[in-house]
OpenMM code with the backbone's topology and positions (N, CA, C; nanometers):
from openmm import Vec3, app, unit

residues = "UNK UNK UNK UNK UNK UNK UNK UNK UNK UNK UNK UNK UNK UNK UNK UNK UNK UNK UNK UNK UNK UNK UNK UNK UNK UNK UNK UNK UNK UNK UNK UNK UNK UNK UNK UNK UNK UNK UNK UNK UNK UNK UNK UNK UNK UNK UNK UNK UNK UNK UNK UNK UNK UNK UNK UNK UNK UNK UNK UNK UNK UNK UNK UNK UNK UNK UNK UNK UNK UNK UNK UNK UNK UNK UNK UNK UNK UNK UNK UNK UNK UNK UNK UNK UNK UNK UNK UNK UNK UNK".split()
positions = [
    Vec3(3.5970, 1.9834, 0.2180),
    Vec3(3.5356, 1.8746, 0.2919),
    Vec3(3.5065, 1.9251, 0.4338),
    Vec3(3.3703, 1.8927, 0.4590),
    Vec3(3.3469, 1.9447, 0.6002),
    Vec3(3.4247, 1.8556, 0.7555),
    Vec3(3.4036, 1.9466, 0.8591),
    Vec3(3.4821, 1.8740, 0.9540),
    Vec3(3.4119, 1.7067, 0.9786),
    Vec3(3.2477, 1.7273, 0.9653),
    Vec3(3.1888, 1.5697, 0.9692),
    Vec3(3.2523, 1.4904, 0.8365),
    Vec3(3.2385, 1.5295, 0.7310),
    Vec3(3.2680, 1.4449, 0.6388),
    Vec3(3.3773, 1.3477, 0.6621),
    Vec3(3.4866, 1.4643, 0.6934),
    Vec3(3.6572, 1.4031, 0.7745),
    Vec3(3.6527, 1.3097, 0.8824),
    Vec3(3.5752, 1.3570, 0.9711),
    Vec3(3.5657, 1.2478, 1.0925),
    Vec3(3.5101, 1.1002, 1.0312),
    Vec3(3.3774, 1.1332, 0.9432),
    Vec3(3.3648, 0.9742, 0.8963),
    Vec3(3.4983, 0.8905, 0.8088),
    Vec3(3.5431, 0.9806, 0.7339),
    Vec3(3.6120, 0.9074, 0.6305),
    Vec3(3.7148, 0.8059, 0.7623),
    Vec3(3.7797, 0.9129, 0.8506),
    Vec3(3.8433, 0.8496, 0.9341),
    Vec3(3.8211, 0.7331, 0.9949),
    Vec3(3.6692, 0.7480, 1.0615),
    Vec3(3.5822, 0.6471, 1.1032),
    Vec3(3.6120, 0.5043, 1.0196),
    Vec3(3.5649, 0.5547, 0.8659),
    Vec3(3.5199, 0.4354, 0.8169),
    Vec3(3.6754, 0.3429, 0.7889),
    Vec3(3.7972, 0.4011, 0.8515),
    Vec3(3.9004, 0.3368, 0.8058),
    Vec3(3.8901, 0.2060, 0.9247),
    Vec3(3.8152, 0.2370, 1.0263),
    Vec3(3.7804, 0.1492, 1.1376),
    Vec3(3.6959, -0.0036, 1.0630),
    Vec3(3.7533, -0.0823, 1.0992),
    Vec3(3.6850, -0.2487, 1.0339),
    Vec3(3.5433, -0.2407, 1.0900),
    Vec3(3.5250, -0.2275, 1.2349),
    Vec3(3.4134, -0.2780, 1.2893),
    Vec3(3.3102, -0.1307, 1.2536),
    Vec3(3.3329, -0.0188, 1.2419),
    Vec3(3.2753, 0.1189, 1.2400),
    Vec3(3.2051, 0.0437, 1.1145),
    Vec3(3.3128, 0.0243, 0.9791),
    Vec3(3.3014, 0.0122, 0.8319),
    Vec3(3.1921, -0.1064, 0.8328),
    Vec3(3.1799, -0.1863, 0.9411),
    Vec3(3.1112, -0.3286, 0.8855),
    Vec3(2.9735, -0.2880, 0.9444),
    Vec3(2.9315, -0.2123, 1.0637),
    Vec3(2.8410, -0.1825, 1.1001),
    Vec3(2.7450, -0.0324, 0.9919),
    Vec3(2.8442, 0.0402, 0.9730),
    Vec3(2.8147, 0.1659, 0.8434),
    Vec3(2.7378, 0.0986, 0.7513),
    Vec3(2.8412, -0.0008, 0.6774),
    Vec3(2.7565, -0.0700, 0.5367),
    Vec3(2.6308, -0.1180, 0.5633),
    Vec3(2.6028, -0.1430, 0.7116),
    Vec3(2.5015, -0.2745, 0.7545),
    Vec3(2.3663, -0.1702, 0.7505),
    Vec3(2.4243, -0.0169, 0.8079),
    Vec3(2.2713, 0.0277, 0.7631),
    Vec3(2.2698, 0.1178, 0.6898),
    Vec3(2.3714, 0.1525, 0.5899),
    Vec3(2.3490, 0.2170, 0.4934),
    Vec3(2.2579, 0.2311, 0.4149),
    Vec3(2.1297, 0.1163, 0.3826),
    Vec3(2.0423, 0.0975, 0.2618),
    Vec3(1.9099, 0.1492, 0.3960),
    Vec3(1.9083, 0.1167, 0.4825),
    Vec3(1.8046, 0.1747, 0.5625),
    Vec3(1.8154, 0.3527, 0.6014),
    Vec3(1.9189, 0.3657, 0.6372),
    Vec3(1.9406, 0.5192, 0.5824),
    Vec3(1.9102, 0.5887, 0.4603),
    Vec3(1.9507, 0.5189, 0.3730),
    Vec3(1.8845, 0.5729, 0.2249),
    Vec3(1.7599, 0.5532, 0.2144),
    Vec3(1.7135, 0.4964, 0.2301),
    Vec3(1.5611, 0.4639, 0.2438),
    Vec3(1.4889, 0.5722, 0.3217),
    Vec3(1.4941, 0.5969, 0.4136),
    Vec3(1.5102, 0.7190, 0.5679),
    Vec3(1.5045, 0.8695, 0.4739),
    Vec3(1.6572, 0.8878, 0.4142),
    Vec3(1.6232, 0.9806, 0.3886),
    Vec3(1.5445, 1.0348, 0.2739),
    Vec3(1.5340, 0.9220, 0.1550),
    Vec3(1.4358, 0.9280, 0.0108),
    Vec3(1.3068, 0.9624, 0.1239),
    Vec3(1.2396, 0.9099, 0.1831),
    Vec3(1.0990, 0.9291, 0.2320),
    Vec3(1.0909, 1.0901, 0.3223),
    Vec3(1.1923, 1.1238, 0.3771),
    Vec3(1.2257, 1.2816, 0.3785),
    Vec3(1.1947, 1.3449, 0.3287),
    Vec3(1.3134, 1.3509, 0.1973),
    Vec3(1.3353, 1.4471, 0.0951),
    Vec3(1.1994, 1.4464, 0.0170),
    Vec3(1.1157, 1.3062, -0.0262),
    Vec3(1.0131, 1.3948, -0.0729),
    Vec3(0.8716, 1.3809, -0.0385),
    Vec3(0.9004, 1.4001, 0.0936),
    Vec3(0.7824, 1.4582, 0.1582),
    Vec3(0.8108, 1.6241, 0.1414),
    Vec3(0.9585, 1.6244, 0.2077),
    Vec3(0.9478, 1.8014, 0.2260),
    Vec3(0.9338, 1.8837, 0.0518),
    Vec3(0.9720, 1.7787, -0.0521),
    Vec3(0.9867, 1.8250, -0.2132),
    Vec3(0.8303, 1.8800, -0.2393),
    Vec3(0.7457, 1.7395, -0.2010),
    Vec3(0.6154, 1.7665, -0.1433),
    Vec3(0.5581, 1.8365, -0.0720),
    Vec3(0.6289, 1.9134, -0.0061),
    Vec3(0.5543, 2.0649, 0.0748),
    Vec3(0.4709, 2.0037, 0.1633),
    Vec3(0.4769, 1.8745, 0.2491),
    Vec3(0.3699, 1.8086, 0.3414),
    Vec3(0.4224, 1.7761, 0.4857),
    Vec3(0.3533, 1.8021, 0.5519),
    Vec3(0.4147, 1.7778, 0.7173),
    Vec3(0.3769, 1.6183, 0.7348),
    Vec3(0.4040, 1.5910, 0.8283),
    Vec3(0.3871, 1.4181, 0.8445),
    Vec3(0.2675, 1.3593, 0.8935),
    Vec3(0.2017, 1.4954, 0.8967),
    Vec3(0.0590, 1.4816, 0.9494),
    Vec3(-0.0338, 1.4831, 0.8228),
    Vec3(-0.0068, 1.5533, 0.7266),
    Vec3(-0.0342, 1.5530, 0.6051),
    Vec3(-0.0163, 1.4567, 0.5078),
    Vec3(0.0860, 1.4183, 0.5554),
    Vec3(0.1017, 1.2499, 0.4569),
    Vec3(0.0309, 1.1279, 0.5250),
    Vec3(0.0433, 1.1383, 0.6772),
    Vec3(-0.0492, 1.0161, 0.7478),
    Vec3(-0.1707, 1.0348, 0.6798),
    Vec3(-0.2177, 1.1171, 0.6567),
    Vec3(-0.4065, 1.1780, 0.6423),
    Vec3(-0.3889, 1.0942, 0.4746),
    Vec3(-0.2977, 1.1308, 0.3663),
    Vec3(-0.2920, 1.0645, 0.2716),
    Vec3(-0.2522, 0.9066, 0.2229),
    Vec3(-0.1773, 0.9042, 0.3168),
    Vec3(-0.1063, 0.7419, 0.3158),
    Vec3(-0.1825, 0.6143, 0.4036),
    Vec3(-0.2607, 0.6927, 0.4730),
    Vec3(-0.3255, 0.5785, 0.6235),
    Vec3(-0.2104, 0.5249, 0.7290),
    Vec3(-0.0932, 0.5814, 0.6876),
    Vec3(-0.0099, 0.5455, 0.7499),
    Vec3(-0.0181, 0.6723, 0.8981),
    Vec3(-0.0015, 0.6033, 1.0561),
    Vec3(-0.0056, 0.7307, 1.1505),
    Vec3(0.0879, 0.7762, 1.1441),
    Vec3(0.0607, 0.9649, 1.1804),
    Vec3(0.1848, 1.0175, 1.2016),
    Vec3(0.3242, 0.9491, 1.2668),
    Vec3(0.2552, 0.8901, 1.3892),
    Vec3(0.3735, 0.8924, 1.4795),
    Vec3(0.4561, 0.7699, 1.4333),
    Vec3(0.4374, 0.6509, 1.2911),
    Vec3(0.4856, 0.5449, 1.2302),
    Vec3(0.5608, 0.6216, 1.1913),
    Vec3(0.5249, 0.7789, 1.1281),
    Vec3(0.5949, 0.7930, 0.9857),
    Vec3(0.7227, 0.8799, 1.0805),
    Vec3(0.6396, 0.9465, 1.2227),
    Vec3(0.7859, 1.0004, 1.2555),
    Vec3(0.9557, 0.8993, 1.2805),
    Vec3(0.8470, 0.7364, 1.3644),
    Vec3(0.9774, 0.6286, 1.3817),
    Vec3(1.0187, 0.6218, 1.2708),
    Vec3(0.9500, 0.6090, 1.1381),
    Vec3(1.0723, 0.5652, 1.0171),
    Vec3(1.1603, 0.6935, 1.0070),
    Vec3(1.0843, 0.8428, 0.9469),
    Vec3(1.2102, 0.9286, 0.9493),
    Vec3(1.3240, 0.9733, 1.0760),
    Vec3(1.2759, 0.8955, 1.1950),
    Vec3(1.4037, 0.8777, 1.2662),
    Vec3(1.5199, 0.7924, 1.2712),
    Vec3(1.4489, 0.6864, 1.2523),
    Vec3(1.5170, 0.5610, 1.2286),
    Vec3(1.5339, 0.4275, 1.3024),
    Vec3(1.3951, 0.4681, 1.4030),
    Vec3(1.4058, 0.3705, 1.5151),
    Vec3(1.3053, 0.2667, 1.4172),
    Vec3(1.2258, 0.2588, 1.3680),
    Vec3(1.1601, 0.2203, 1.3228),
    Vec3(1.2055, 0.1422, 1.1513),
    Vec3(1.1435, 0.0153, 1.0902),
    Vec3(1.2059, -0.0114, 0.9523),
    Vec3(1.0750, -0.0354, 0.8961),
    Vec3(1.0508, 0.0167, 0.7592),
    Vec3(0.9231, 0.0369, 0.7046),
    Vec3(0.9063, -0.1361, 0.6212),
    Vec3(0.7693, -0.1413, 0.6524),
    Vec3(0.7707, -0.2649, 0.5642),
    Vec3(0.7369, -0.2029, 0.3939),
    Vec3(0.7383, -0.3297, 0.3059),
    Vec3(0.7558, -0.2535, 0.1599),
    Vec3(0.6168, -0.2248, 0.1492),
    Vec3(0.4898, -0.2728, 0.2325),
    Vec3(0.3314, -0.2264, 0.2236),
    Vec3(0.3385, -0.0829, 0.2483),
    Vec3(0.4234, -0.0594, 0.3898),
    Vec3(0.4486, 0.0962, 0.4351),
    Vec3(0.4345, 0.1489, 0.3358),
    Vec3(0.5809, 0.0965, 0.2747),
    Vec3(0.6646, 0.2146, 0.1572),
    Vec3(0.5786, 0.2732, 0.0989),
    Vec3(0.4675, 0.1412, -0.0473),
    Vec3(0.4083, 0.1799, -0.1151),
    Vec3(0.3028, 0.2214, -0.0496),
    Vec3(0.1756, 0.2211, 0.0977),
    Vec3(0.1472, 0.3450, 0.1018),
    Vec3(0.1764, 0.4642, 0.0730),
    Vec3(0.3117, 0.4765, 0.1692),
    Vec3(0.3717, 0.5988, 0.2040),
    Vec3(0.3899, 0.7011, 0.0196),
    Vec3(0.3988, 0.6019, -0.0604),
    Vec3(0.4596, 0.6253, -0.2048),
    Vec3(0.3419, 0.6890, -0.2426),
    Vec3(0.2390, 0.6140, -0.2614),
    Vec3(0.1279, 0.6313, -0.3285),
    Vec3(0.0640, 0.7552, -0.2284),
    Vec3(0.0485, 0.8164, -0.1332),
    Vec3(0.0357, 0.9325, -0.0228),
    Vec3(0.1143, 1.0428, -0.0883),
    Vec3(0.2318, 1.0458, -0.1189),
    Vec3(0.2834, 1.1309, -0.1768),
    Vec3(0.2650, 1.1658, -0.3432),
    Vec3(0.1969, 1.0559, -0.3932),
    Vec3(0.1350, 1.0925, -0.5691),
    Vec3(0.2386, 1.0185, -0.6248),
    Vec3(0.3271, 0.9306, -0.5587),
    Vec3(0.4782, 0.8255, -0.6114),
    Vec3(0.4332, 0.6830, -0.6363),
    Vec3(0.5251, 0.6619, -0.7006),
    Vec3(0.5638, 0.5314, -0.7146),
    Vec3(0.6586, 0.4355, -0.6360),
    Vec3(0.5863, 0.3508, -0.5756),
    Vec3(0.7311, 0.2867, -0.5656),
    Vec3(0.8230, 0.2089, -0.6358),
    Vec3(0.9898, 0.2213, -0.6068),
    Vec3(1.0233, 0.1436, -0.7270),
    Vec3(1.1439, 0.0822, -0.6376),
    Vec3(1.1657, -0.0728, -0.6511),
    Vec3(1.3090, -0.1622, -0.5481),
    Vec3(1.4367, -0.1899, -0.6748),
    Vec3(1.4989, -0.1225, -0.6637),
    Vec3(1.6194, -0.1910, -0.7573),
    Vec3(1.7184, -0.2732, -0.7256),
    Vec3(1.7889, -0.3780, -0.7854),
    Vec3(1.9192, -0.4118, -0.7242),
    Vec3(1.9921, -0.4346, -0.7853),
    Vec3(2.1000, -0.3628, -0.7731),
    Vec3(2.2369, -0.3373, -0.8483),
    Vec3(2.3060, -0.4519, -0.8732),
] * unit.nanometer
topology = app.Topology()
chain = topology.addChain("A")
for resn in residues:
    res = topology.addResidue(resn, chain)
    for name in ("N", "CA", "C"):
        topology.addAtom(name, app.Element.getBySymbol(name[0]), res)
């Protein structure tokens, strides 16, 4: 286990750390799915704006995280990359 991994676990033994973690956990996942396959995709973010209509500098706030994509984004952003989008809930 890495030294970050340890520090979170520790973290998350914290109530208020743990209640704020969960709160953006699903926006993080989200964050990083639109990452991973852009780069799976071999495309810079300039390359996916040009495909998605979405602007670069939207797509840089979502993969930072200042920014929260609406689900129109997404499925641009989806359909830019040759994807689908798909919402599940457990």
């Amino acid at each position: 286990m890495s030294d970050l991994q340890k520090y979170k676990e520790k973290q998350l033994q914290n109530p208020e750390f743990k209640k704020e973690y969960d709160a953006t956990r699903n926006e993080y996942n989200v964050t990083r799915a639109i990452i991973a396959a852009r780069i799976a995709a071999n495309m810079t973010q300039k390359e996916l704006a040009e495909k998605s209509g979405i602007r670069q500098s939207n797509i840089s706030r979502i993969e930072n995280g200042t920014c929260s994509p609406t689900i129109a984004t997404l499925q641009a952003l989806a359909k830019g990359l040759g994807m689908e989008l798909m919402v599940s809930f457990k």
